[in-house]
N, C-alpha and C positions, 0 to 999 in steps of 0.2 A: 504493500500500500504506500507505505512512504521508504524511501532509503537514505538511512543513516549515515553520516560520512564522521568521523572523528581524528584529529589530530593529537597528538602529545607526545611533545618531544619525538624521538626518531621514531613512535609506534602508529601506524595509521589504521583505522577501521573501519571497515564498508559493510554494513548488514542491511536488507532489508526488512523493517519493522510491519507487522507483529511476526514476533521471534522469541520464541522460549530458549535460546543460549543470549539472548540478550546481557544477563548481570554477568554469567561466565565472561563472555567476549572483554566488557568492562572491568573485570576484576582484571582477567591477563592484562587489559592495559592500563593498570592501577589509572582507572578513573572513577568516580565516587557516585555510588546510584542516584545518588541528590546531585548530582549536576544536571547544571538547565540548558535548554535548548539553545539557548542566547552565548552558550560556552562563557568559559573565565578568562583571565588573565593570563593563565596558561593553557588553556584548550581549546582547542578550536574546534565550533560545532557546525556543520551544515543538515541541513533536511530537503530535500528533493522530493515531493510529490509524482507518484507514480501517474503520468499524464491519461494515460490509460485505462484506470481505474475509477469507476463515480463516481466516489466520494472523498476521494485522496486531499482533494485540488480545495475542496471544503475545510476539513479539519485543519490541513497545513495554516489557512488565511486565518483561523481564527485561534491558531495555538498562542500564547504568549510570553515573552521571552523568557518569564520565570516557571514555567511548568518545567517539571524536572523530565528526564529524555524515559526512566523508567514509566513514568505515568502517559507518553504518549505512546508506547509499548502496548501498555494497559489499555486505554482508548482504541489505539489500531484491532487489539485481540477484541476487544470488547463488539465492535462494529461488524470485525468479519464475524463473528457468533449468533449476532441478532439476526438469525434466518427468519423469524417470525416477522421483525416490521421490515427488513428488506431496505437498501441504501437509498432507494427514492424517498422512502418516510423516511428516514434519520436523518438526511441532507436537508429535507423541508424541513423539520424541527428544528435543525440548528440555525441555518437561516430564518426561519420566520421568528424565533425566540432570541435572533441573535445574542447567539450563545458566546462567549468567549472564556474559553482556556480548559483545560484537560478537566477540573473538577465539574465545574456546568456540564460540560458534553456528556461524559460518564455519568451522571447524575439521568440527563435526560433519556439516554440509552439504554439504561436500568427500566427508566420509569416505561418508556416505550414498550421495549420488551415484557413488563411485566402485565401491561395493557392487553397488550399481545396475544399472552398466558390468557389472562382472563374473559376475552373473547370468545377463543376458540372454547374453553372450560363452558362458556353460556353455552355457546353453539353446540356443543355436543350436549346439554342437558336438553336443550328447545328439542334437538332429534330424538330423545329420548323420550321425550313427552308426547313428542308426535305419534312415536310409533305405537306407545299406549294408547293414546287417541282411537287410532286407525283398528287398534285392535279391537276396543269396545266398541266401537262404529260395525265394527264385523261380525260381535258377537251379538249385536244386535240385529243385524242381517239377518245371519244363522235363525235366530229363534224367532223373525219374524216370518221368515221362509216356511218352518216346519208349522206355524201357527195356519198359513196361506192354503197351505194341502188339506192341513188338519190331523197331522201327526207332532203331538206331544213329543211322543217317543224320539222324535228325529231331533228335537228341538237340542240338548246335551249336545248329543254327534256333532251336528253342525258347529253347535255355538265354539264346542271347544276344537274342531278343527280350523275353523275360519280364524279362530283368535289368534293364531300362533303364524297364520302366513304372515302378517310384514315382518317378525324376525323371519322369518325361513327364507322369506326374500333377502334380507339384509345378509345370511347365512351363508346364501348359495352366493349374490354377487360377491360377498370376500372370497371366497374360496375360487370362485369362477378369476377375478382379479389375481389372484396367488401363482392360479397356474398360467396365466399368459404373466405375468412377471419373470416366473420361473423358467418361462419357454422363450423368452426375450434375454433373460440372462443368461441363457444357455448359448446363445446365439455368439452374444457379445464375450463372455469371457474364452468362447472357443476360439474365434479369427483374434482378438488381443494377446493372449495367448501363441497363437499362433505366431503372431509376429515377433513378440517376447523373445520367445524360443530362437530365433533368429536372428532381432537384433540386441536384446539385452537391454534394452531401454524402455521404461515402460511409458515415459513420457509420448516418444515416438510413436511404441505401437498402438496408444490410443488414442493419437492424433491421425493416423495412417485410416482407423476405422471407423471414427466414431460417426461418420456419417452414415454409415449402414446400417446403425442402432435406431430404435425406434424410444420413444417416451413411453414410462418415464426412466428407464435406463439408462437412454442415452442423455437426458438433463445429469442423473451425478457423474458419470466421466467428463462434460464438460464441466462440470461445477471441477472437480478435481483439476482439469486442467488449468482451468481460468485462475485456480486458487494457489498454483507453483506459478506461472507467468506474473498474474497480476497481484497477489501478496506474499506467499511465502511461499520457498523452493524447493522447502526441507520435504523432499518424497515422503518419509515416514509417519510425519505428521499430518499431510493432506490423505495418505490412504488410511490411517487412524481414521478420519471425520470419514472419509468415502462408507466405510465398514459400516457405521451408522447410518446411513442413509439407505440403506435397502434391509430389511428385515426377511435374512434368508442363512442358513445356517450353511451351508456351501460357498454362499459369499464369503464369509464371516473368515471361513477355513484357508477360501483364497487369497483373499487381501493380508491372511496373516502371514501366510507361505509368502506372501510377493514382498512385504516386509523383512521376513527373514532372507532375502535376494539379493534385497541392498548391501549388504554384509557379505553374501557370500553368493555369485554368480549361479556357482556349479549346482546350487536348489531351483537353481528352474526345472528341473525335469520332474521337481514332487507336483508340478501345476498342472501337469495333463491328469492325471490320475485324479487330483481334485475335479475337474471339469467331469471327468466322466461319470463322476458320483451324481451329477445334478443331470449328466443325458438318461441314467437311469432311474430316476425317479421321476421323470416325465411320463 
């Protein structure tokens, strides 16, 4: 999101923020986590906003010389996290509340996200209440139905079969969505994969594929992607977050095996054997 440049003395530093070796990096170049972006007397500090990114070109204008370099760390991580309000809402909050400096922003981006939370926590109660709704609407059907003919008898049967279809509905379309996820992932981790296996970069071979992918599979490899390019590079950490984003126990096993790669090339061969776990349970 933004990249860090630091001088001191003969040691120079280039990281891009948000970065969890951030204090590390700082410690090797004995500079003090309370140092401000405005740099001292003896440090020189630059900050470069990644032009690229939507909401970069925002926080940078309104950082202020005294926020310390760790707290815009904190803000950067904090921003890429808020998947719930998303960088269009963050960037309007901070402009339209013209916000200034790392404590306001983090303040707001808390509160956003937590709005967020709350939201969505209604929205799934409002569907919950519907679906009862819909059930006693049905159950009422049923037993007007059996009233219609003039069998009592039928009136139970129905009432309590009719009650239960809008979960059955709810029931079958998860399940119905599970397995075109599953058969969408199967698609994507085999040609990725594949390319893996050949060129050893996994950056490349989900750039190589990812238009063959279909939604919403192929949204987290781009999110993955967009998120080593446009904020942080560090592979281990963007397929940490990737893992999270699909709720599938074959993913889960892949993305860990593809972490254990980085470290050591010669485990890409455990990847096909994974892939083939998720063609047989389709």
């Amino acid at each position: 999101m933004i990249n860090l440049y630091i001088k001191n003395g003969n040691y120079s530093l280039a990281i891009t923020l948000p970065s969890e070796y951030l204090k590390d990096e700082l410690h090797y170049a004995d500079v003090s986590f309370s140092t401000p972006v405005g740099g001292t007397e003896d440090i020189s500090v630059t900050l470069v906003p990644n032009a690229e990114h939507p909401v970069a070109q925002t926080i940078f204008d309104r950082l202020l010389p005294t926020d310390k370099i760790t707290a815009v760390n904190e803000l950067c991580d904090a921003v890429e996290c808020a998947w719930r309000t998303g960088y269009a809402e963050t960037e309007k909050a901070f402009i339209s509340q013209d916000l200034k400096g790392t404590e306001a922003m983090m303040d707001c981006v808390r509160r956003l996200e937590q709005q967020a939370k709350e939201e969505i926590a209604q929205y799934k109660e409002s569907m919950f209440g519907m679906l009862c709704a819909c059930s006693l609407a049905l159950v009422a059907v049923g037993v007007s139905v059996a009233v219609a003919i003039g069998n009592l008898f039928l009136a139970p049967v129905l009432a309590i079969g009719l009650m239960f279809v809008p979960f059955w509905y709810i029931k079958t379309t998860e399940t119905n969505y599970k397995k075109a996820i599953s058969s969408e992932l199967e698609t994507a981790l085999s040609i990725i994969t594949t390319a893996y296996l050949r060129n050893e970069d996994i950056i490349t071979s989900i750039e190589e594929n990812v238009h063959y992918l279909n939604a919403p599979v192929k949204t987290v490899f781009e999110s993955f992607i967009s998120r080593i390019k446009l904020s942080n590079p560090d592979v281990t950490a963007a397929l940490l977050e990737m893992k999270q984003q699909i709720d599938n126990e074959v993913f889960y096993e892949w993305c860990d095996s593809l972490i254990l790669c980085q470290n050591d090339r010669s485990l890409k061969f455990t990847l096909t054997p994974i892939v083939n776990k998720l063609c047989r349970m389709l």
